[in-house]
TORKOL-4160 file (C-alpha; in steps of 0.2 Angstrom, whole numbers, padded with zeros to 4 digits, m for minus):
115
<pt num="1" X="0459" Y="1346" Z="0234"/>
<pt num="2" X="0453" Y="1333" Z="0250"/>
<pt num="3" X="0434" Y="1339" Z="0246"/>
<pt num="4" X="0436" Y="1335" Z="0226"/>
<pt num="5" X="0444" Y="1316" Z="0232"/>
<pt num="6" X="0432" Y="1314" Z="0242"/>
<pt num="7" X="0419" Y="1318" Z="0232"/>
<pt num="8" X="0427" Y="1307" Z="0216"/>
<pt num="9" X="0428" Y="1293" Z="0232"/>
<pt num="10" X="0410" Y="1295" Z="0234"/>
<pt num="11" X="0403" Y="1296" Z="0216"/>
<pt num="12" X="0414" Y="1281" Z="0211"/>
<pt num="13" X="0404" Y="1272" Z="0224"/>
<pt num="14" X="0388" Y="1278" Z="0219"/>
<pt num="15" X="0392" Y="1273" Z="0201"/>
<pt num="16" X="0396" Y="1255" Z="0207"/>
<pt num="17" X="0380" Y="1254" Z="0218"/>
<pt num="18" X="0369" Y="1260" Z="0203"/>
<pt num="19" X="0378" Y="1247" Z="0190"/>
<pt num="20" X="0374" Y="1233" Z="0203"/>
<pt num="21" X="0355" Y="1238" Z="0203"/>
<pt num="22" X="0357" Y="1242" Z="0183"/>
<pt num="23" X="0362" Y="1222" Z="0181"/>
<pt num="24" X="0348" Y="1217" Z="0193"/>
<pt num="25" X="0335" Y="1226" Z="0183"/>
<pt num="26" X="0342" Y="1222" Z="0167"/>
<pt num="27" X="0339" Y="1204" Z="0170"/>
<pt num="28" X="0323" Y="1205" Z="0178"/>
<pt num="29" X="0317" Y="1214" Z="0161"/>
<pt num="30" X="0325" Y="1202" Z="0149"/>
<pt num="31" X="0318" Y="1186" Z="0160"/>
<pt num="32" X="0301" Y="1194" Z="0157"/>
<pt num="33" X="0303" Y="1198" Z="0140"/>
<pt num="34" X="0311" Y="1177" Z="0137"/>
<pt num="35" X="0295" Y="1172" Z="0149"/>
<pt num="36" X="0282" Y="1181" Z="0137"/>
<pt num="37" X="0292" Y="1176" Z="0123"/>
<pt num="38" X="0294" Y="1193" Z="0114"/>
<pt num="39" X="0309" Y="1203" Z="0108"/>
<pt num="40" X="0300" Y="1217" Z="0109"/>
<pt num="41" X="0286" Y="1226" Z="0119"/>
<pt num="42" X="0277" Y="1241" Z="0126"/>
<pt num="43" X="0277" Y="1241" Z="0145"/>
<pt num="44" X="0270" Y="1260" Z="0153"/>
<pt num="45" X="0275" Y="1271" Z="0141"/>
<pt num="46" X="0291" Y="1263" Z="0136"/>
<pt num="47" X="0296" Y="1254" Z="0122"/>
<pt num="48" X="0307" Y="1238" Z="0127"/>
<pt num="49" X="0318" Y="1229" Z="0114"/>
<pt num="50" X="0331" Y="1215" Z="0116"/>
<pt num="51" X="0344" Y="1210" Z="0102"/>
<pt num="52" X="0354" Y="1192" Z="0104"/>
<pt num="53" X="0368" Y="1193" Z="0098"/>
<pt num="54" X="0381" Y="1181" Z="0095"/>
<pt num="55" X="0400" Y="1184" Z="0100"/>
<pt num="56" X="0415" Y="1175" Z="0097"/>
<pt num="57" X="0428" Y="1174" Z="0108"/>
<pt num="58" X="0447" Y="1167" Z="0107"/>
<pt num="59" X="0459" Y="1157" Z="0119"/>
<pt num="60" X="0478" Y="1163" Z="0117"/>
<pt num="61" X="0485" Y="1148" Z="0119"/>
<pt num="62" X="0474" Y="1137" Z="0108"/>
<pt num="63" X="0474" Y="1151" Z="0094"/>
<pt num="64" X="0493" Y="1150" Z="0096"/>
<pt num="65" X="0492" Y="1133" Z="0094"/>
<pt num="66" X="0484" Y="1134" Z="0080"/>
<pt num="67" X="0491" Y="1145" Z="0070"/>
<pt num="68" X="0501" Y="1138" Z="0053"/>
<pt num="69" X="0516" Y="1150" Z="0056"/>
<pt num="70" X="0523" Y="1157" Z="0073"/>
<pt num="71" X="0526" Y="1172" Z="0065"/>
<pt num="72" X="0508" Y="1177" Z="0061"/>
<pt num="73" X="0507" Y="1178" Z="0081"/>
<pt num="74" X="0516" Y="1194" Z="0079"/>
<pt num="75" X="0501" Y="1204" Z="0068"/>
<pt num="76" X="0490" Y="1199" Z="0082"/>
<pt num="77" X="0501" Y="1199" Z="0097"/>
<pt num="78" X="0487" Y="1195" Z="0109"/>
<pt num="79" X="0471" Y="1190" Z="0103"/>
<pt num="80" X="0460" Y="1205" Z="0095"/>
<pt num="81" X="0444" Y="1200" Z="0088"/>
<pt num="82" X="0444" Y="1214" Z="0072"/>
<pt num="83" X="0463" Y="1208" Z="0066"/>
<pt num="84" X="0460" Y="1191" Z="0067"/>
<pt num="85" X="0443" Y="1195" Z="0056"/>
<pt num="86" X="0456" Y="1202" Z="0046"/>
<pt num="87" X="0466" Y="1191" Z="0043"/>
<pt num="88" X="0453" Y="1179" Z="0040"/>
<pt num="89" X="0446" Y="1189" Z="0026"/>
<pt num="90" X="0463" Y="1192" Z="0019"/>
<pt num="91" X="0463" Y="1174" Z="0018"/>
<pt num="92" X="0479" Y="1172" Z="0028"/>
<pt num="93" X="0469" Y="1161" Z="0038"/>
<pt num="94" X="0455" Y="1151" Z="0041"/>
<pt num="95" X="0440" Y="1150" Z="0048"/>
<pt num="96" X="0444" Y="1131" Z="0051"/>
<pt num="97" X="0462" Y="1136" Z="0057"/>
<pt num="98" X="0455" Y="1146" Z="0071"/>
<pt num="99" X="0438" Y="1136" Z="0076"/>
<pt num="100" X="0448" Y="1129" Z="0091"/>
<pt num="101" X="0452" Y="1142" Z="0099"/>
<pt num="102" X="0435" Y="1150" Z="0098"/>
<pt num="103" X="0419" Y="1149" Z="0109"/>
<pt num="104" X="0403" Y="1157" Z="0103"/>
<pt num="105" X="0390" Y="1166" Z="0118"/>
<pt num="106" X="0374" Y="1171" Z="0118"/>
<pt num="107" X="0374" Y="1190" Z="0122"/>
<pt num="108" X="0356" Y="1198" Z="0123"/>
<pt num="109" X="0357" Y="1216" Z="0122"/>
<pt num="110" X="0342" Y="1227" Z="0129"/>
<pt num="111" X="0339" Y="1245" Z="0124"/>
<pt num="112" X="0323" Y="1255" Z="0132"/>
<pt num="113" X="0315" Y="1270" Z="0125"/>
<pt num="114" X="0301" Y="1282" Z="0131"/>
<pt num="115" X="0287" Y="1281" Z="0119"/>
């Protein structure tokens, strides 16, 4: 059992080592594509895309705050994105009611395939 720890131990740290370098060259690739002004390109034998994508996330407290009845706070208990978009389109509030509480980020998403 010691050798499976410590093989989990190691592999954990490899996995963390090879996100870090994942994140470096994720952003390396997505300034160059920004720098040449291209969402999508062919770079030695692989095809390299990025989406933006646009993504909206909510403050509990100012939601809260916001909120025309206390009690609604219960279907959502904390804030999850696919209930209030729900509730939204059930009409039981607002777009307006929640706006707020809500900041929008940029996300650019890259995906990278072998030709």
């Amino acid at each position: 059992m010691e050798q499976k720890v410590q093989a989990y131990f190691e592999l954990k740290q490899q996995q963390k080592e090879i996100e870090q370098q994942l994140c470096v060259l994720r952003d390396e690739i997505v300034a160059y594509c920004a720098q040449q002004g291209v969402y999508e390109t062919e770079v030695g034998g692989y095809k390299v895309k990025t989406v933006l994508q646009h993504r909206k996330e909510y403050d509990d407290q100012k939601l809260y705050a916001s909120l025309p009845d206390p009690e609604i706070w219960r279907l959502l208990s904390k804030v999850d994105s696919h209930k209030l978009k729900s509730l939204i389109k059930l009409n039981v509030l607002s777009e307006e009611q929640v706006s707020p509480a809500c900041t929008v980020k940029q996300v650019t998403l890259l995906q990278i395939d072998k030709l």
